[in-house]
C-alpha positions as CSV (number, residue, x, y, z in Angstrom):
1,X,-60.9,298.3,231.6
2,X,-61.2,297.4,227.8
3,X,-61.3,294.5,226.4
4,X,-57.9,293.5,225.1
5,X,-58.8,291.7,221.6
6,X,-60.9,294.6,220.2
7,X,-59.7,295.2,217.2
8,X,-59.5,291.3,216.2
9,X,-63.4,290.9,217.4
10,X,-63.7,293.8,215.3
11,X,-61.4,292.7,212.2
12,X,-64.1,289.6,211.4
13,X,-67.1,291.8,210.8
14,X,-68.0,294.9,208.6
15,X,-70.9,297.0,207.5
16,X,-73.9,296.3,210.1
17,X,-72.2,293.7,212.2
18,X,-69.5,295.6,212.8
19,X,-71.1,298.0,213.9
20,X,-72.8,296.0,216.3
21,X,-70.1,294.3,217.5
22,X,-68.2,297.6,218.1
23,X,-71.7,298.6,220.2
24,X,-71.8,295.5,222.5
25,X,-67.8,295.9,223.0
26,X,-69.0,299.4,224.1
27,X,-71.6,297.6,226.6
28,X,-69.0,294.9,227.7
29,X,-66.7,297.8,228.9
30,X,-69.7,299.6,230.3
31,X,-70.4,296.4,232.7
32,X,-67.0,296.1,233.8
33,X,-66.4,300.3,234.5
34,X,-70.0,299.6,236.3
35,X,-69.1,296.6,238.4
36,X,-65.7,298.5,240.0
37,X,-65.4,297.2,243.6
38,X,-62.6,298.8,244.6
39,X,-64.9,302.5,243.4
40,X,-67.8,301.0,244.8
41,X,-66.0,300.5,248.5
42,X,-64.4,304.1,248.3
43,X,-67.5,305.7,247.8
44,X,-69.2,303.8,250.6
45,X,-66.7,304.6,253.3
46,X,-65.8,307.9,255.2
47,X,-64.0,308.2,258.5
48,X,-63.6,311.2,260.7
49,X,-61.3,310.3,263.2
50,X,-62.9,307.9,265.8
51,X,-66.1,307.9,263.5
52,X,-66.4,305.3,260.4
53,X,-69.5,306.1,258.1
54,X,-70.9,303.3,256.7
55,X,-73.3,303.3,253.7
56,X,-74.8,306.8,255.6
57,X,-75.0,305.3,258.7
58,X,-72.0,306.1,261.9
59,X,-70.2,304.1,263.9
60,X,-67.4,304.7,266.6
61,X,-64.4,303.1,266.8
62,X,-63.3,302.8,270.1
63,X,-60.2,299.8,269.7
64,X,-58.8,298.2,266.6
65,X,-59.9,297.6,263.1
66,X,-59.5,294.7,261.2
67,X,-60.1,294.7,257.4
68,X,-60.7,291.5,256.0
69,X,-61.5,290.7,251.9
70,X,-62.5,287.2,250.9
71,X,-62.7,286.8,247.2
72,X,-62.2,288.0,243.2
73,X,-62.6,291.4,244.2
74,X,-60.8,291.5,247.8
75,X,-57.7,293.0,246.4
76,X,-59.2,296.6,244.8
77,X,-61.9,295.8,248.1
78,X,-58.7,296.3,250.4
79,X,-56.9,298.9,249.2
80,X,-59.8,301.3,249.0
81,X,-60.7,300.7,252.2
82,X,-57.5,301.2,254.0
83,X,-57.2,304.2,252.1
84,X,-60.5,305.3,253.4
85,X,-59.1,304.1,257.3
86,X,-55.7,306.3,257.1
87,X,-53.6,302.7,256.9
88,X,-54.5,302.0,260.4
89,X,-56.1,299.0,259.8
90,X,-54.6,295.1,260.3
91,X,-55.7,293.5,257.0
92,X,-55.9,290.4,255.3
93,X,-56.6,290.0,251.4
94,X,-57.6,286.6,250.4
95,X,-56.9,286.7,246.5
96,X,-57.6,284.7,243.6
97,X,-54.5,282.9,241.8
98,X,-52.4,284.9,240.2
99,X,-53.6,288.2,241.4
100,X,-51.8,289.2,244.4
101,X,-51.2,292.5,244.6
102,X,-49.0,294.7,247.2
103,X,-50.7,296.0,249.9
104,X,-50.3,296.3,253.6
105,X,-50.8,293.5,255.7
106,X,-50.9,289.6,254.6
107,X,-51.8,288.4,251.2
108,X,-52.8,284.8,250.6
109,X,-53.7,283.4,247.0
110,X,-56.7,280.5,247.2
111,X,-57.8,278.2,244.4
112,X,-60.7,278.8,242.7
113,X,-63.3,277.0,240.9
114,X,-61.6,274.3,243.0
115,X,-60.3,275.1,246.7
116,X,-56.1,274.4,246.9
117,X,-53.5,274.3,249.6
118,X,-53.7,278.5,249.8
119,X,-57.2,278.1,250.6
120,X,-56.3,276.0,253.3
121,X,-53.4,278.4,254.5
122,X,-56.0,281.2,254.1
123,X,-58.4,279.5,256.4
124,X,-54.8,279.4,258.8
125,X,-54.5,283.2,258.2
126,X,-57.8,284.3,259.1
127,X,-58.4,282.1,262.4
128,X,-54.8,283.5,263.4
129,X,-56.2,287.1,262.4
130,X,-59.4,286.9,264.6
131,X,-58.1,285.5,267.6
132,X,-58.0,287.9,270.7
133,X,-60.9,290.5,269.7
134,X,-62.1,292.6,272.0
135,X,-66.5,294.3,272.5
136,X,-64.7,297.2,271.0
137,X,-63.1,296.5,268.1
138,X,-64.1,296.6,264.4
139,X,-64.3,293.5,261.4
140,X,-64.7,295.0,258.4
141,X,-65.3,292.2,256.0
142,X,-65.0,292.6,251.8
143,X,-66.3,290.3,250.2
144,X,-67.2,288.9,246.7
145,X,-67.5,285.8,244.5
146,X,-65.5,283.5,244.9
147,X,-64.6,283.2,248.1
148,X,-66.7,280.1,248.7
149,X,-63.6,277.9,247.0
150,X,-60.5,280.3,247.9
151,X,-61.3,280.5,252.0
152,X,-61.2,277.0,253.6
153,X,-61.6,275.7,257.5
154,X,-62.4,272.1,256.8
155,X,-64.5,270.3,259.5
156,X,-62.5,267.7,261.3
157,X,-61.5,264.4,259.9
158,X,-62.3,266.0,256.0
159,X,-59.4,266.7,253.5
160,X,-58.5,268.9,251.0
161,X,-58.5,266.2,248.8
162,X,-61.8,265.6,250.0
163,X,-63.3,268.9,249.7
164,X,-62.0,269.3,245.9
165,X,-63.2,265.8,245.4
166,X,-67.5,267.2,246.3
167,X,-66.6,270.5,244.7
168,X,-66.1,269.2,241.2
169,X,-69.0,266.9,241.7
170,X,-71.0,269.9,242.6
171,X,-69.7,272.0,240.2
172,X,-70.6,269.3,237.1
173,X,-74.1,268.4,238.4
174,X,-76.0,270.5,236.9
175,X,-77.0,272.6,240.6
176,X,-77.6,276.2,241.0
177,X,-75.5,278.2,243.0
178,X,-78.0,278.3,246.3
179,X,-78.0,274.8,245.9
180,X,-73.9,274.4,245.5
181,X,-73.6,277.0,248.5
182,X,-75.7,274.9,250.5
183,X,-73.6,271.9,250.6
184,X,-70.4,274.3,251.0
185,X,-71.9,276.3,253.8
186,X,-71.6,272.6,255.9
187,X,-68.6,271.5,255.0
188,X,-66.8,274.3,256.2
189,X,-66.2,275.8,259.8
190,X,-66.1,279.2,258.5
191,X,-69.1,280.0,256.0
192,X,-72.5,280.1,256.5
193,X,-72.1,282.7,259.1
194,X,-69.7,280.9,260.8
195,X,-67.2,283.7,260.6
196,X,-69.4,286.3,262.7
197,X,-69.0,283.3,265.4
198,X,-64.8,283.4,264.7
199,X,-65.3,287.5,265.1
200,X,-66.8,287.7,268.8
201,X,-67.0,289.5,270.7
202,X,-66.1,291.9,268.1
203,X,-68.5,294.1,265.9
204,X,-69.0,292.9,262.0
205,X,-69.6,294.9,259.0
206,X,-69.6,293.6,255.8
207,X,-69.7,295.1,252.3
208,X,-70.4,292.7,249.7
209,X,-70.3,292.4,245.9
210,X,-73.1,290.3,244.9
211,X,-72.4,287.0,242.1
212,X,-76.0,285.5,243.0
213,X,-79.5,285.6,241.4
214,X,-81.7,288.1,243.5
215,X,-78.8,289.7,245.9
216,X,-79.4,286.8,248.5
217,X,-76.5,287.6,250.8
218,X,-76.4,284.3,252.3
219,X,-75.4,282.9,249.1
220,X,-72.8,285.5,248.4
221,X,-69.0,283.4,248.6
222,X,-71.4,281.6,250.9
223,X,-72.6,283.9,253.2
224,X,-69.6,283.6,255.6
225,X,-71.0,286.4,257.7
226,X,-74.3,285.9,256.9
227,X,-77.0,284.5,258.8
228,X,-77.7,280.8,257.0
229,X,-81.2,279.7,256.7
230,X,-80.3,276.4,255.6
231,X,-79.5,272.8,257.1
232,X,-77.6,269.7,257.3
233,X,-80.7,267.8,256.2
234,X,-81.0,270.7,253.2
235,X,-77.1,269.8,252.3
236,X,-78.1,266.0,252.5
237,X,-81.4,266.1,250.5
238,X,-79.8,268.0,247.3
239,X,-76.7,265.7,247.1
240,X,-79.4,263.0,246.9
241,X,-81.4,265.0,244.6
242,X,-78.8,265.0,242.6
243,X,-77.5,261.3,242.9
244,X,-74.0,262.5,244.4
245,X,-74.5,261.0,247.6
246,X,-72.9,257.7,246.8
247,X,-69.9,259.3,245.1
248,X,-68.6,261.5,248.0
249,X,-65.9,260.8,250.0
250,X,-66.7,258.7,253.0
251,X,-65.5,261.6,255.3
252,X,-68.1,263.8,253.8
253,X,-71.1,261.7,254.2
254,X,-70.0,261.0,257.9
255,X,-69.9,264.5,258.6
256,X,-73.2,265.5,256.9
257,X,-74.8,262.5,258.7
258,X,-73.6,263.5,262.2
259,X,-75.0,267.5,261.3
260,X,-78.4,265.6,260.0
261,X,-78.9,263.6,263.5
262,X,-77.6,266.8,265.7
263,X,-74.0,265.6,267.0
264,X,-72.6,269.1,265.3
265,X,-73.4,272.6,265.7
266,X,-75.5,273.6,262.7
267,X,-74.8,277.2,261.1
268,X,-76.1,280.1,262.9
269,X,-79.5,281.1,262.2
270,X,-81.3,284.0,261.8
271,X,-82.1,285.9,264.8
272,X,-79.5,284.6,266.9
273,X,-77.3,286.5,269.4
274,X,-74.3,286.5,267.4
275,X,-75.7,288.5,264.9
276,X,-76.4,291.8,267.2
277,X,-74.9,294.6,266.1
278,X,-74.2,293.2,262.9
279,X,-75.0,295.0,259.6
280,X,-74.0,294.4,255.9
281,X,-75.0,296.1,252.4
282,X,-74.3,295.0,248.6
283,X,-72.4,297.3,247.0
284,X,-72.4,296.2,243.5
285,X,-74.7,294.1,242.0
286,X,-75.6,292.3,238.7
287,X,-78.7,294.8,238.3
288,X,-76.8,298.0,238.7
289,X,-73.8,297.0,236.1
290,X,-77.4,295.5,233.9
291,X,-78.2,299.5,234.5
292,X,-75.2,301.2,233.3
293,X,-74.9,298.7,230.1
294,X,-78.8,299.7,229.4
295,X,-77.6,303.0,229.4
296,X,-75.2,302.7,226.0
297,X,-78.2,301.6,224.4
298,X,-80.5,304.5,225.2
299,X,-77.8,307.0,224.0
300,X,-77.8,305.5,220.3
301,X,-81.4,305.9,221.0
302,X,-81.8,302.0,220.5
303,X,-85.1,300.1,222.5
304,X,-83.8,298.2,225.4
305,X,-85.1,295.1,227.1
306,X,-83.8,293.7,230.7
307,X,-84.5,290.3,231.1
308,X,-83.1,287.5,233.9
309,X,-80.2,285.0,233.0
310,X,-81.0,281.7,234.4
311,X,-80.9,278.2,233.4
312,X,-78.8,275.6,231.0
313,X,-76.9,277.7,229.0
314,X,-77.1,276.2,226.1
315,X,-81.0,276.2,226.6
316,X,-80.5,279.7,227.4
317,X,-78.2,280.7,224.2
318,X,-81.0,279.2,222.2
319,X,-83.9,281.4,223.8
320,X,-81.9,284.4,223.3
321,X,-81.2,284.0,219.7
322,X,-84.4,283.6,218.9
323,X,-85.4,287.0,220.2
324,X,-86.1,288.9,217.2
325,X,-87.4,292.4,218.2
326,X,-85.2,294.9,217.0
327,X,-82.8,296.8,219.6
328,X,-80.8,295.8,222.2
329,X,-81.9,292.9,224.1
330,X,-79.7,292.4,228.1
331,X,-79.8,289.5,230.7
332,X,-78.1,289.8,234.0
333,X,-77.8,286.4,236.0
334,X,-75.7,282.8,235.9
335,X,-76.7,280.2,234.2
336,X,-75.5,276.5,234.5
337,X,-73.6,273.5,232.7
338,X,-74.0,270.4,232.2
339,X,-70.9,268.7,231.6
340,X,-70.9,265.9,229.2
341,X,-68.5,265.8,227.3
342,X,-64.1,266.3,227.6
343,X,-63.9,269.6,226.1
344,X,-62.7,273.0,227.1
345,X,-65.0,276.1,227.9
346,X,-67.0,278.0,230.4
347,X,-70.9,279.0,230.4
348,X,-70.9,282.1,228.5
349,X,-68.5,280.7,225.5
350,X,-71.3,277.4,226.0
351,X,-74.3,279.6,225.4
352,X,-73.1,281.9,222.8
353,X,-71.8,278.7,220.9
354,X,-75.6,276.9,221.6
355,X,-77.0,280.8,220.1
356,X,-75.0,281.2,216.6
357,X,-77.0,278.6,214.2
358,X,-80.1,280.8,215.6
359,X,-78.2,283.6,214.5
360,X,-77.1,282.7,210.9
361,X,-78.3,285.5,208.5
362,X,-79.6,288.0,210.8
363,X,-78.0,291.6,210.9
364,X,-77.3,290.3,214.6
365,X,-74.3,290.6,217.4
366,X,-74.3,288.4,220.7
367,X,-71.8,287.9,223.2
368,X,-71.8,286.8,226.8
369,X,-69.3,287.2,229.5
370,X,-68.5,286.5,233.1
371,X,-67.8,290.1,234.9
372,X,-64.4,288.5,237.1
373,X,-63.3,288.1,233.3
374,X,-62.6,284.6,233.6
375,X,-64.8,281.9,232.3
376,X,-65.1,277.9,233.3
377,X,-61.5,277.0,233.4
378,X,-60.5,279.2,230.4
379,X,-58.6,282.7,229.8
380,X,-61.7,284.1,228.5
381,X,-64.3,286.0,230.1
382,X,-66.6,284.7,227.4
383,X,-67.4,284.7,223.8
384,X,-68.8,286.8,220.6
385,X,-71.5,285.8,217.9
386,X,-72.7,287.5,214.6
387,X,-74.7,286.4,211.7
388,X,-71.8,285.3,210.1
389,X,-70.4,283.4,212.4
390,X,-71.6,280.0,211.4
391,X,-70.9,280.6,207.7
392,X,-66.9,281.4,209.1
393,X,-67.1,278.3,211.0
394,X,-68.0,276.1,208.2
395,X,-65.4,277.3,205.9
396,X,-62.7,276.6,208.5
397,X,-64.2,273.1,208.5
398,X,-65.6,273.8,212.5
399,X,-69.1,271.9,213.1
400,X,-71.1,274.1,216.0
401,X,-72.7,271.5,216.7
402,X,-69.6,268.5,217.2
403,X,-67.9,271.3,219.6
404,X,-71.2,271.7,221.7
405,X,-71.6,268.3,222.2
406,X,-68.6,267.8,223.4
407,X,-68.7,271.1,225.7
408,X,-65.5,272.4,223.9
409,X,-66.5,276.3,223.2
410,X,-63.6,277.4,224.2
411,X,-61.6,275.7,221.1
412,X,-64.6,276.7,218.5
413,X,-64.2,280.3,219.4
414,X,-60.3,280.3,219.7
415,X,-60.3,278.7,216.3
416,X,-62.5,281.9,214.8
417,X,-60.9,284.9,217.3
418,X,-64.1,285.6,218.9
419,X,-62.9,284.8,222.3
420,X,-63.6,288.1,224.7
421,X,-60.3,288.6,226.3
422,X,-60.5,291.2,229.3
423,X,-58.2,289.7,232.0
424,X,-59.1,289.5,235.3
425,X,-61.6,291.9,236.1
426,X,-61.3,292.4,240.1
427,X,-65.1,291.9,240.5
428,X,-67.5,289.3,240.6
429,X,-71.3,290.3,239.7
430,X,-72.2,287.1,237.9
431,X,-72.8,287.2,233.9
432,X,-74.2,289.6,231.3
433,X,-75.1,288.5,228.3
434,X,-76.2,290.9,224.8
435,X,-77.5,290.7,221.7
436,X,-78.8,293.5,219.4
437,X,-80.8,293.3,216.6
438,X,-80.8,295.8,213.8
């Protein structure tokens, strides 16, 4: 997949920028070639009649299969795997908006940042899907990023409106990701390992694209198959932490408070019974598309440096930027935002807009982008920096620092063209971020 604006991210640079621009557009495409779920699931299956090879290891199928993709990536997820299975499969793709595709069985579209009525209907579709399973048969789960907001089986007396209501709180406080998937994990009947429960007596295997720092599979669309090593009383001690508590709907602290005292079934833990038998492996990760992007740099015989993406971004874009030593510098990871003010943007666009005053001057390129190609609420996957880039600001009247302040990246780069326009990606393995120094 290329990025669609090339030539205009190329057209505002020339001589030494321009070349590095045209390099990191090189490593952007890299990422995404890298980060290919639907590739990543067809060279991970094999079946031989009633034998399904899994990651090297065998299994037999003695009843039905049941192919089931949660997430950003579960439509290219699906496909490649009932290819693999001969179309003998009963599947169900749970897609972002916008992005369903024709396959066999049932596709449903959920919302995403913010869970919607097809995340509810997908929730329908999946407890409908896993009724009557026998010891015998097979779950193959897919799943990616994502599907933490687009798969929904609310606990009793909570809405929708509920649910969306926490999510956007969680989403604007400032938490990680194991700290957001935490909360999620128990407000839901379905993730946190909850699904493997939905699946019995049925075998699980899952094959999962990883979003999160480290790999932690728990935390991955929140670890619906997963075994979940965290609480009610965990859930309830960060939405304090983070003085949310008070601003949830009613619903939502009733039913944390009844998990907290031990009136409802906490998620499964490890080591219980439900999770004989099961087994799950990443796929793709942040690291391996990190290790393919390295690999553009070592060809023009450039130094490269691998280095973690974590934090505020804008603290972030400012740490970066004032790495000086010459070659091409990568970070692999997810940083956060903390939303102030009523503009438009995402965290990449937010961190390379907090980077470009550091970069005024330099014979330097930097760009940052989410791998699903979609960014905050925005069209972008992310955004691209240069040397230059302040000076072009400033003659078009655009203040860097205004638009930061009032979190509206996405507007600042639209203004210049130096959004990074890729289109939904069909993958999910958090952000990479680049900058090379000549």
């Amino acid at each position: 997949m290329r990025v669609r604006n090339r030539q205009e991210l190329l057209g505002h640079a020339e001589g030494e920028l321009r070349f590095a621009r045209e390099l990191l557009l090189e490593v952007i495409e890299e990422v995404i070639r890298a980060a290919d779920a639907g590739a990543a699931v067809e060279g991970f299956l094999k079946r031989e009649g009633e034998k399904l090879e899994v990651g090297g290891e065998t299994f037999e199928i003695r009843g039905k299969v049941v192919v089931l993709g949660i997430g950003k990536a579960a439509a290219p997820m699906v496909k490649a795997a009932l290819a693999k299975l001969g179309g003998e499969a009963h599947a169900l793709a749970v897609v972002p908006k916008g992005q369903r595709e024709e396959l066999p069985g049932v596709v449903v579209e959920g919302g995403h940042p913010l869970p919607d009525e097809g995340s509810i209907l997908a929730g329908r579709r999946v407890l409908s899907l896993l009724q009557h399973l026998r010891p015998e048969d097979v779950v193959l789960c897919l799943i990616s990023g994502g599907g933490s907001a687009m798969l929904e089986v609310p606990p009793p007396g909570i809405t929708l409106e509920d649910l969306r209501a926490t999510n956007e709180l969680l989403l604007k406080c400032g938490a990680n990701i194991h700290e957001i998937n935490t909360v999620r994990k128990h407000l839901s009947l379905v993730k946190g390992g909850q699904l493997v429960r939905l699946c019995a007596p049925a075998r699980v295997l899952s094959l999962l694209v990883s979003d999160v720092p480290g790999d932690v599979k728990h935390a991955i669309a929140s670890g619906p198959t997963e075994p979940d090593p965290s609480s009610f009383s965990d859930a309830h001690e960060i939405l304090c932490r983070y003085g949310l508590w008070e601003k949830l709907p009613q619903s939502v602290r009733q039913w944390i408070e009844c998990g907290v005292r031990g009136e409802v079934e906490d998620t499964p833990k490890p080591g219980e019974r439900v999770f004989e038998g099961y087994r799950s492996w990443i796929v793709v990760s942040n690291s391996l598309a990190l290790r393919a992007a390295a690999e553009v740099g070592k060809k023009r015989h450039l130094r490269v440096f691998l280095s973690e993406l974590s934090g505020e971004a804008r603290e972030m874009g400012v740490r970066i930027a004032r790495e000086r030593e010459k070659g091409l510098h990568l970070w692999g990871g997810e940083t956060t935002v903390t939303v102030r003010g009523p503009g438009k943007g995402g965290r990449n666009q937010e961190l390379v807009l907090a980077s470009s005053p550091h970069l005024a001057g330099r014979s330097s390129a930097l760009f940052s982008i989410g791998t699903d190609g979609i960014d905050g609420q925005t069209d972008a996957a992310g955004a691209m920096a240069d040397g230059a880039t302040v000076d072009r600001a400033r003659k078009l009247g655009l203040d860097p620092e205004d638009f930061l302040e009032r979190n509206d990246s996405y507007h600042f780069f639209k203004a210049l063209g130096d959004l990074i326009l890729t289109g939904p990606t069909g993958t999910n393995v958090m952000d990479v971020a680049g900058l090379l120094n000549l």
